[in-house]
C-alpha positions in Angstrom: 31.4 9.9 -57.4 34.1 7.0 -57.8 33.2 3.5 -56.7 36.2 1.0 -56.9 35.1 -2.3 -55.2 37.3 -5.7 -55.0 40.0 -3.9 -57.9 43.0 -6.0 -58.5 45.6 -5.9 -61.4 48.3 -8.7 -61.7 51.0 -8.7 -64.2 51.9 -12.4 -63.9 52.8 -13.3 -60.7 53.2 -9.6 -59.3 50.0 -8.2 -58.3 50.2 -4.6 -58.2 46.6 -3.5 -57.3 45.5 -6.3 -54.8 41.2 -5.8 -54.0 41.2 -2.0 -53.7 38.0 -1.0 -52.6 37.0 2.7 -51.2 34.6 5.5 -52.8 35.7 9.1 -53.4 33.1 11.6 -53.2 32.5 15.3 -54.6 33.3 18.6 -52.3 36.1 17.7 -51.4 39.7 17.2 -52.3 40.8 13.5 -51.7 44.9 12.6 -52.0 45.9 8.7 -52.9 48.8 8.7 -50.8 51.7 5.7 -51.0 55.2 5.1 -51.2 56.9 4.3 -54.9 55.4 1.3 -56.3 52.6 1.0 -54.1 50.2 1.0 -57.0 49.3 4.3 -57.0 49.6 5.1 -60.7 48.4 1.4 -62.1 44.7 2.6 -60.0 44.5 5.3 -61.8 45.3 3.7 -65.1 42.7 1.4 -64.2 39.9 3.8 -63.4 40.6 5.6 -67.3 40.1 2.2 -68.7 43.6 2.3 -70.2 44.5 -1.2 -68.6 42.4 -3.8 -67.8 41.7 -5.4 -64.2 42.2 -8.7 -63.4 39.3 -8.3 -61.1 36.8 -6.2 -59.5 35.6 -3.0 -61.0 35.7 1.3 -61.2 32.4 3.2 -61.7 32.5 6.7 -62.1 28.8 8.0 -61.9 27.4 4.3 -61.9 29.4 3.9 -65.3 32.8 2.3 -66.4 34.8 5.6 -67.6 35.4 3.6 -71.2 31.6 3.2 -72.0 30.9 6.9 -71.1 30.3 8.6 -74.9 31.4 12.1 -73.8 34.6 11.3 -71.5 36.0 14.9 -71.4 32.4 16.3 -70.5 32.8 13.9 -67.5 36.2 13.0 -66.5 39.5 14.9 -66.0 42.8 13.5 -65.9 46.4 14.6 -66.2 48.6 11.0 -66.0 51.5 11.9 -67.7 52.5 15.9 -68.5 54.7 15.6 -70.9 52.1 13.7 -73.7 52.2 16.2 -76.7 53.9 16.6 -80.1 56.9 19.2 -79.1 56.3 20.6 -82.5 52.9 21.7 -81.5 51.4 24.9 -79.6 49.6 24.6 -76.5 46.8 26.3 -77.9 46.3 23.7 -81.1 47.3 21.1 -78.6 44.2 21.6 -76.6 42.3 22.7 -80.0 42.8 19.6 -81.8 41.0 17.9 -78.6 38.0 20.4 -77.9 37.5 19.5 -81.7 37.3 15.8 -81.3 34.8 16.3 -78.4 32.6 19.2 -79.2 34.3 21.8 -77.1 33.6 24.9 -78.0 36.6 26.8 -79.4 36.4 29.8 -76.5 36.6 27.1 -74.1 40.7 26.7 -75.1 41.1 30.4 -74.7 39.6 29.9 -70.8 41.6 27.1 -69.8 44.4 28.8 -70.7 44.4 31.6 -68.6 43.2 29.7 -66.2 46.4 27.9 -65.3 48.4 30.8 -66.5 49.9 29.6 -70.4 47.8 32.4 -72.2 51.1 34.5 -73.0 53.0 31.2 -74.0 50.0 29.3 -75.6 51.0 29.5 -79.0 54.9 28.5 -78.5 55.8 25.3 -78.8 56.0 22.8 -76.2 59.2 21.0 -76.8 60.4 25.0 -75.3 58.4 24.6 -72.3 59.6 23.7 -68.7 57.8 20.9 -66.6 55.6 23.0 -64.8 54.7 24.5 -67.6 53.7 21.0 -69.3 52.0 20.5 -66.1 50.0 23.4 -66.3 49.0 22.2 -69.8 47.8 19.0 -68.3 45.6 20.4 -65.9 44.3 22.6 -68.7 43.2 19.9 -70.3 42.1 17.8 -67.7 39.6 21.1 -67.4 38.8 21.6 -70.9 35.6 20.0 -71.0 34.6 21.5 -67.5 34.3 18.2 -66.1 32.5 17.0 -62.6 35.0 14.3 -62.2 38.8 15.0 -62.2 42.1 12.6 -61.5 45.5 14.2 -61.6 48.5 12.1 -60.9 51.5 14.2 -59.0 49.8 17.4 -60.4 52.7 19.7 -58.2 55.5 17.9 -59.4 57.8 20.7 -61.4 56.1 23.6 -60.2 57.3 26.5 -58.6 56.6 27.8 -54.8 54.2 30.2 -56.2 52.7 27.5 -59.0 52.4 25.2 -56.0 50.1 27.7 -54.0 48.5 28.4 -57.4 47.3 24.4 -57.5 46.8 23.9 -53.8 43.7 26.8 -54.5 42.9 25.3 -57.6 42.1 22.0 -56.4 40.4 23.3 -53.4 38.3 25.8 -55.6 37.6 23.2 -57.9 36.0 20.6 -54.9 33.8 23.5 -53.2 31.9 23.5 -56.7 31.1 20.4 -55.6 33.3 18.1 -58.1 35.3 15.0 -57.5 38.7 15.6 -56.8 41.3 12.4 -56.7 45.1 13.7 -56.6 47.6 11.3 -55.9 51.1 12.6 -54.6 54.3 12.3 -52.2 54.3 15.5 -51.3 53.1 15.4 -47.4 53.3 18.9 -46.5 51.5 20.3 -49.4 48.8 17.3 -49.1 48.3 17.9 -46.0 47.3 22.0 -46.6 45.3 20.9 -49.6 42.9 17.7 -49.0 40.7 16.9 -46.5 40.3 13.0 -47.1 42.9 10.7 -47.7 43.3 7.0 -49.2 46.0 5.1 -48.7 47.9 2.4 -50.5 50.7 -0.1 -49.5 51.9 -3.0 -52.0 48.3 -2.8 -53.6 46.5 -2.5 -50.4 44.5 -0.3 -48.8 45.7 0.7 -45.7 43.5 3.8 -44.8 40.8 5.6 -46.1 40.1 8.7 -43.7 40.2 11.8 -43.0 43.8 14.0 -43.3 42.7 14.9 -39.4 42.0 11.6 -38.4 45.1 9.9 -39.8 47.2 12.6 -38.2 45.6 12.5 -34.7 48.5 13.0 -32.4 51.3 12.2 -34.8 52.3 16.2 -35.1 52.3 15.7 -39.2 51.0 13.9 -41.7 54.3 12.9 -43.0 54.9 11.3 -39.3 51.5 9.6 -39.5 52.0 8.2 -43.1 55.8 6.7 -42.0 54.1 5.5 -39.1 51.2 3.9 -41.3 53.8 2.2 -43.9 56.0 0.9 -41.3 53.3 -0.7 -39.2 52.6 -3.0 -42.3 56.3 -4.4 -43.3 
């Protein structure tokens, strides 16, 4: 489970992430939801410990994610695709980091095929396409078979049949019982894949419901989440 309570980042006088405070819990899938620079992406920076908040606080498991001594056996996360050497194979890629955390060496071979790079794990990718450096993202964010995972636009460059692919993923994935937090802009897809849905607006929280509740009589999510922004400009 993540606990955020009272989060807020400010980067001198902007404040990007302004007292965020909602839980996201396991068997489900949950999608953070917001229109560009809502904050979105500075959250979830915040909840890997890579920046620091001004205030408040992220616990993952009762734990800050930085203080946790086996982070891949415990969280998942895919920020940025493209963040490998093009001059290195997928499959050394994800080596060199099963390595560094005590991953068993079979464990790269499964990830693999299970987002689909087995044929084209040992190419290098500099060659590959963006949803194929997505798909190596999520492979890693699954290396260590973690309860926890975050993935930031996860369907952005792939393919209608890659996009299907995903949506069952991430629903497989929650009915294990794990955490799933997805952030995205793509309403239609969210709205066949997650069944809770947190919602940000200049650093706020705006809602923090369920995908059928925020939709009520709106005829689409997409309607309701216009509706939602507007109401607070």
């Amino acid at each position: 489970m993540i606990d955020i309570r009272h989060l807020t980042k400010r980067y001198g006088r902007t404040t990007a992430v302004d007292d965020l405070t909602f839980t996201v819990r396991p068997g489900h899938v949950t999608a953070f939801l917001g229109p560009n620079g809502a904050g979105k992406s500075t959250t979830m920076r915040l909840m890997l410990g890579l920046d620091r908040p001004t205030a408040g606080e992220v616990r993952i498991d009762g734990k800050a994610y930085q203080d946790d001594r086996r982070p891949l056996h415990q969280v998942g996360a895919m920020l940025e695709g493209r963040s490998t050497h093009p001059g290195r194979s997928a499959y050394h890629h994800l080596l060199w980091m099963a390595q560094s955390n005590r991953i068993p060496r079979v464990r790269v071979q499964q990830v693999l095929e299970m987002v689909g790079l087995a044929d084209a794990a040992r190419r290098r990718t500099g060659g590959y396409s963006l949803g194929m450096t997505q798909r190596l993202g999520i492979a890693a964010a699954l290396l260590g078979d973690p309860p926890v995972l975050l993935l930031d636009e996860p369907v952005n460059g792939l393919d209608p049949e890659g996009i299907v692919w995903i949506r069952h993923l991430l629903k497989d994935l929650a009915a294990q019982g794990r955490t799933v937090f997805v952030s995205s802009h793509f309403m239609a897809e969210t709205a066949l894949t997650a069944q809770h849905l947190v919602v940000i607006g200049r650093g706020r929280l705006l809602a923090d419901t369920t995908v059928d509740d925020l939709v009520g009589d709106s005829g689409s999510l997409e309607d309701a989440f216009i509706r939602l922004i507007g109401a607070t400009r």
